[in-house]
PANU-112869 format. One record per residue (C-alpha): residue number from 1; residue in three letters; chain; x, y negated, z negated. Coordinates in nm, 4 decimals, padded with zeros to 6 digits. Layout:
BEGIN
<rec><n>NUM</n><res>ala</res><chain>A</chain><px>X</px><py>Y</py><pz>Z</pz></rec>
...
REM end
This chain:
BEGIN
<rec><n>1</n><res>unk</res><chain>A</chain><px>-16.0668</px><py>02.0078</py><pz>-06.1173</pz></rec>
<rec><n>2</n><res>unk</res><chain>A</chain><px>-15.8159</px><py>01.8373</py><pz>-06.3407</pz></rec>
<rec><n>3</n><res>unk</res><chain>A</chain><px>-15.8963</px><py>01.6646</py><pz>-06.6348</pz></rec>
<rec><n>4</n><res>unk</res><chain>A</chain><px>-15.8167</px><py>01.2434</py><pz>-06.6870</pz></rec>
<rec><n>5</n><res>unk</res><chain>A</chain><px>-15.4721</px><py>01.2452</py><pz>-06.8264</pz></rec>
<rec><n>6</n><res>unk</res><chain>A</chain><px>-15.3467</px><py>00.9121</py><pz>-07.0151</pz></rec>
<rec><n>7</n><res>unk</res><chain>A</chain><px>-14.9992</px><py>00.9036</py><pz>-07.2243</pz></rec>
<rec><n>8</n><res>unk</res><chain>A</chain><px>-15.0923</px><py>00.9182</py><pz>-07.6194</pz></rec>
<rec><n>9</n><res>unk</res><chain>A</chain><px>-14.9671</px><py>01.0263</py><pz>-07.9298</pz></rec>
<rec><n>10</n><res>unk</res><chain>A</chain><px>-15.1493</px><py>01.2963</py><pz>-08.1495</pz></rec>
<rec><n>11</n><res>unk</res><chain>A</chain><px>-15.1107</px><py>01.4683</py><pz>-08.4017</pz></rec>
<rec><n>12</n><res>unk</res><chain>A</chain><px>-15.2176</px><py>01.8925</py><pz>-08.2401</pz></rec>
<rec><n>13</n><res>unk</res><chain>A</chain><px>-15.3003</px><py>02.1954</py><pz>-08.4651</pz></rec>
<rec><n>14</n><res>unk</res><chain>A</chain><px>-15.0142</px><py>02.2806</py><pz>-08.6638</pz></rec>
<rec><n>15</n><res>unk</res><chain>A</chain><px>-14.9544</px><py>01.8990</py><pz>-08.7693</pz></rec>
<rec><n>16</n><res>unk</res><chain>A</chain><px>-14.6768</px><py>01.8712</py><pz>-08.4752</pz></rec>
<rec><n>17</n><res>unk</res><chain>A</chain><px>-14.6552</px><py>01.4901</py><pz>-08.3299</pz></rec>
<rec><n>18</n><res>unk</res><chain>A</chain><px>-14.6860</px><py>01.5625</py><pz>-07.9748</pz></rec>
<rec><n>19</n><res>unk</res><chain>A</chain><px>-14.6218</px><py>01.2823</py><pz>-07.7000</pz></rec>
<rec><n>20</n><res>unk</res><chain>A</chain><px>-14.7738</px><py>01.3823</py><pz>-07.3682</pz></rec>
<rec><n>21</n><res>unk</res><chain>A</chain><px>-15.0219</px><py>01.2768</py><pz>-07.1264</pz></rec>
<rec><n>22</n><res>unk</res><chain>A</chain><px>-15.3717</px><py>01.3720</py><pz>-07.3145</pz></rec>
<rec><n>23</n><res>unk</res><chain>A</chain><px>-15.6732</px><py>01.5272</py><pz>-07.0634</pz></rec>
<rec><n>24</n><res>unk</res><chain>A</chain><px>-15.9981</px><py>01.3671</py><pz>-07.1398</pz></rec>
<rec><n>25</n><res>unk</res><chain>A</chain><px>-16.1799</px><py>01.6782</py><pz>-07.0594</pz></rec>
<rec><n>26</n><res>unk</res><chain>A</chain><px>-16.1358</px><py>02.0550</py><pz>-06.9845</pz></rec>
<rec><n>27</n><res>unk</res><chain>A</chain><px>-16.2426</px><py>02.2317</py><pz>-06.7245</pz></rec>
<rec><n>28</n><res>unk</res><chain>A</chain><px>-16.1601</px><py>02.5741</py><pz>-06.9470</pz></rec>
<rec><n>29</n><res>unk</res><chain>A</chain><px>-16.4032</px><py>02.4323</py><pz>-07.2177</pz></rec>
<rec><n>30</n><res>unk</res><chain>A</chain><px>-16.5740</px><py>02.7879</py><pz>-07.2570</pz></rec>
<rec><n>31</n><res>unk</res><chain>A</chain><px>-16.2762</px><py>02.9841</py><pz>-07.2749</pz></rec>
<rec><n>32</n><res>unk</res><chain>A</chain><px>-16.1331</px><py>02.7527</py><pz>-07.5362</pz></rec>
<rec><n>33</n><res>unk</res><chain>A</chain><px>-16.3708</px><py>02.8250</py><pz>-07.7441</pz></rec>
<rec><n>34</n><res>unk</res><chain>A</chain><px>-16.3697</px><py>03.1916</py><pz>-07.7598</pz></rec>
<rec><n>35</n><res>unk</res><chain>A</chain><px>-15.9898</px><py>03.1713</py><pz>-07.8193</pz></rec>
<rec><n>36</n><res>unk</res><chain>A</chain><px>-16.0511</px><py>02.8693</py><pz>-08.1366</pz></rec>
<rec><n>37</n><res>unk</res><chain>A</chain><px>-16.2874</px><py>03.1107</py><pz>-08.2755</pz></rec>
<rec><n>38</n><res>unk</res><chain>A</chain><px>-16.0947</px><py>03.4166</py><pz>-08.2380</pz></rec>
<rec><n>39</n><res>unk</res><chain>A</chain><px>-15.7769</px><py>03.2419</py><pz>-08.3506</pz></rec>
<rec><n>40</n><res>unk</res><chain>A</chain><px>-16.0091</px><py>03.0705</py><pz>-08.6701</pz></rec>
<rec><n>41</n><res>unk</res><chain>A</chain><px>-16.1553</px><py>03.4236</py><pz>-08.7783</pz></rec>
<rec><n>42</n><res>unk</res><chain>A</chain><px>-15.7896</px><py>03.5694</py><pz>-08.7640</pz></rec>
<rec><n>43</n><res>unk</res><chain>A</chain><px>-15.8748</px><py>03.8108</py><pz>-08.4609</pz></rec>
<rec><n>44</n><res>unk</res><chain>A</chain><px>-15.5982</px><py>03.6254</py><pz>-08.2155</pz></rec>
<rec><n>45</n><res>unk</res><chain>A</chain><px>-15.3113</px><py>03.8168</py><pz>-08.0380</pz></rec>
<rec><n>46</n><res>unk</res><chain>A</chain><px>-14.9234</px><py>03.5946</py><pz>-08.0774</pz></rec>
<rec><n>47</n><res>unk</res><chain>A</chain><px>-14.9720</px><py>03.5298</py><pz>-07.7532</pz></rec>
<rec><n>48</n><res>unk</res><chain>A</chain><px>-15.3008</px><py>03.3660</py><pz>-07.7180</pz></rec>
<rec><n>49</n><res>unk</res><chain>A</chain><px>-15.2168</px><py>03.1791</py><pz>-08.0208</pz></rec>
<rec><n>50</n><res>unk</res><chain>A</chain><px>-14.9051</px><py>03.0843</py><pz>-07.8167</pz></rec>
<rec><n>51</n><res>unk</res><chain>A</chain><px>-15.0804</px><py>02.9658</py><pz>-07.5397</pz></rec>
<rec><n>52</n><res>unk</res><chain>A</chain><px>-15.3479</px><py>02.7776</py><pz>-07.7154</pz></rec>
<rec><n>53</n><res>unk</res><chain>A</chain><px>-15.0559</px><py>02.5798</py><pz>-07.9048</pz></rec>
<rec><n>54</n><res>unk</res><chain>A</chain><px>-14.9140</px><py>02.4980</py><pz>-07.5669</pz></rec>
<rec><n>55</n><res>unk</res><chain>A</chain><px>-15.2587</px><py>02.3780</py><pz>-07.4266</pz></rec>
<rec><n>56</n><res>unk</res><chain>A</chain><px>-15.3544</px><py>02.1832</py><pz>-07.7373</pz></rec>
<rec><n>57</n><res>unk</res><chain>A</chain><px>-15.0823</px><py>01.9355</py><pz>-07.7354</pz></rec>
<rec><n>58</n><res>unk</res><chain>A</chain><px>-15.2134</px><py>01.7912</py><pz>-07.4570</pz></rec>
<rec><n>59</n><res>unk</res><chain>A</chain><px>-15.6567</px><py>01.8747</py><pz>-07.4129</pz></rec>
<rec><n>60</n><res>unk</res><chain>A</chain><px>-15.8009</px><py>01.6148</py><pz>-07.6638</pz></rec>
<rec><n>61</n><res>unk</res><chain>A</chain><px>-16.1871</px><py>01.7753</py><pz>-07.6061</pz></rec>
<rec><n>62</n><res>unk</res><chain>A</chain><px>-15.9783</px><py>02.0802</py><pz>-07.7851</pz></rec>
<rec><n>63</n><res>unk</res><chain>A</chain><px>-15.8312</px><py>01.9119</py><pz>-08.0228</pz></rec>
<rec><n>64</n><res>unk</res><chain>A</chain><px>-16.1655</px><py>01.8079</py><pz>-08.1182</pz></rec>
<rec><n>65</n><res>unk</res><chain>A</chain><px>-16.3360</px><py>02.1139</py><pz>-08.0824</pz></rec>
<rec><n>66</n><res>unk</res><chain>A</chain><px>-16.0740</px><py>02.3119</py><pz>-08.2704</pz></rec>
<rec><n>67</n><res>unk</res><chain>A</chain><px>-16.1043</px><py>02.0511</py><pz>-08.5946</pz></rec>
<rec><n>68</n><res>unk</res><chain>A</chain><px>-16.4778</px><py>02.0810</py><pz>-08.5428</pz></rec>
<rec><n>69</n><res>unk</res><chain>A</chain><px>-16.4726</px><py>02.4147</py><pz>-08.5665</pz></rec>
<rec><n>70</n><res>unk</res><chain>A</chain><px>-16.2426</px><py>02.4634</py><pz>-08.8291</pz></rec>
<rec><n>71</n><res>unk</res><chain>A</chain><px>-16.4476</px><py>02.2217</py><pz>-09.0718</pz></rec>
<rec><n>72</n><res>unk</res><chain>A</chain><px>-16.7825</px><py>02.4526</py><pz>-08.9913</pz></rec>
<rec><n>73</n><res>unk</res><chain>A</chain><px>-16.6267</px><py>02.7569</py><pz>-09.0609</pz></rec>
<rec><n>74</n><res>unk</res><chain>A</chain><px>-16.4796</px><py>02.5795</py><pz>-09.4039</pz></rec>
<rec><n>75</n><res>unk</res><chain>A</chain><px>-16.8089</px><py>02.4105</py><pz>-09.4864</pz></rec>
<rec><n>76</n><res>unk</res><chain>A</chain><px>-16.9593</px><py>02.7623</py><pz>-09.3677</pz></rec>
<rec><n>77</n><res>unk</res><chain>A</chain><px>-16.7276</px><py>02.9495</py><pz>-09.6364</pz></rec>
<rec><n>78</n><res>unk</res><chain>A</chain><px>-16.7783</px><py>02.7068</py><pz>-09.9181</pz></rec>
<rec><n>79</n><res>unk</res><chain>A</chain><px>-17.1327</px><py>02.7634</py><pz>-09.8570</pz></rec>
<rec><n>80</n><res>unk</res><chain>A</chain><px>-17.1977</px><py>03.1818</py><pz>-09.8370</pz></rec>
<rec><n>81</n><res>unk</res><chain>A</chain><px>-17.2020</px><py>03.3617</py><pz>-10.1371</pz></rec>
<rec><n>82</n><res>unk</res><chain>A</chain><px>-17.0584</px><py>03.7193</py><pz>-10.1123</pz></rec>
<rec><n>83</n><res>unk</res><chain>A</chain><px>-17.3158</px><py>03.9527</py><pz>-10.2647</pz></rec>
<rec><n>84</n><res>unk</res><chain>A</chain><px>-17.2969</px><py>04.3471</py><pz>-10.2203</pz></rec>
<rec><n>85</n><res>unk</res><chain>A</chain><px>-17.6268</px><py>04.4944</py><pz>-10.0997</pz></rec>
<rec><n>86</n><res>unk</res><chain>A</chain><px>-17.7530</px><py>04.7784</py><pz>-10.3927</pz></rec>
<rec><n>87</n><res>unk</res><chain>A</chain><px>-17.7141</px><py>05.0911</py><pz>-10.3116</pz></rec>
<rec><n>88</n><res>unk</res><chain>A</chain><px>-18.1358</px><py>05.1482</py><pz>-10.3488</pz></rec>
<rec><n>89</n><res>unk</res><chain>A</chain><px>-18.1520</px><py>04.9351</py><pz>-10.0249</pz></rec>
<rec><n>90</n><res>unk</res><chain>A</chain><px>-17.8084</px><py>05.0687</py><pz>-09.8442</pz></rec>
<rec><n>91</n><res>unk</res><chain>A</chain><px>-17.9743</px><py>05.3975</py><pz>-09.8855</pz></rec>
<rec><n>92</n><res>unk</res><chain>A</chain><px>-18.3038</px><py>05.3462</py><pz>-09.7498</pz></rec>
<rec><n>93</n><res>unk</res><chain>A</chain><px>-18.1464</px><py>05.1447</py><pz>-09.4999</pz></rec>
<rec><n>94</n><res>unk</res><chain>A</chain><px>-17.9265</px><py>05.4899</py><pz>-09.3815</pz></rec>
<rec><n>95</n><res>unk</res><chain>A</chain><px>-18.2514</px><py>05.6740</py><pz>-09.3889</pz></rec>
<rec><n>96</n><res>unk</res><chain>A</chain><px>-18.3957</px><py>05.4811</py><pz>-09.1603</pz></rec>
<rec><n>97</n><res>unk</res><chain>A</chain><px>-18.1465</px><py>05.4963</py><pz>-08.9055</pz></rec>
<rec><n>98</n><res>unk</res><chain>A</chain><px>-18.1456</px><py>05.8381</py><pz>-08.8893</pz></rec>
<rec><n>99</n><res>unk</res><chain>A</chain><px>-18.5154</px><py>05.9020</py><pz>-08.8470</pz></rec>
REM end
């Protein structure tokens, strides 16, 4: 099951200008998603990177997603505060585990 293509002009992940017929939807939705959050948190092979460059320039739902995503994770990261757990609680924590 195909997606709707139409001819557009957008601008993809890296900033390219791509010109190609645009899907409206994406039947890989799931799997797109896994591979925009493993490529976001740095965990992405070349070639899946590859791939999902190839398959952006012309999938607007993951376009949208990946910008979506990548503003959470930034709003996300602007958010957390890094604190290291004391070593009082790290401890009791270990001796609990291996009760």
């Amino acid at each position: 099951m195909s997606g709707t293509l139409h001819s557009s002009t957008t601008v993809g992940v890296e900033g390219r200008q791509a010109t190609a017929p645009m899907k409206e939807s994406c039947e890989h939705q799931a799997e797109c998603l896994k591979r925009i959050q493993s490529i976001l948190d740095g965990g992405a092979t070349e070639e899946e990177k590859e791939h999902f460059k190839q398959h952006i320039d012309i999938c607007k739902p993951c376009i949208d997603m990946y910008h979506l995503e990548k503003c959470i994770k930034e709003a996300l990261q602007g958010k957390v505060e890094k604190k290291c757990c004391p070593d009082k609680i790290a401890a009791a924590i270990r001796s609990e585990i291996t009760k």
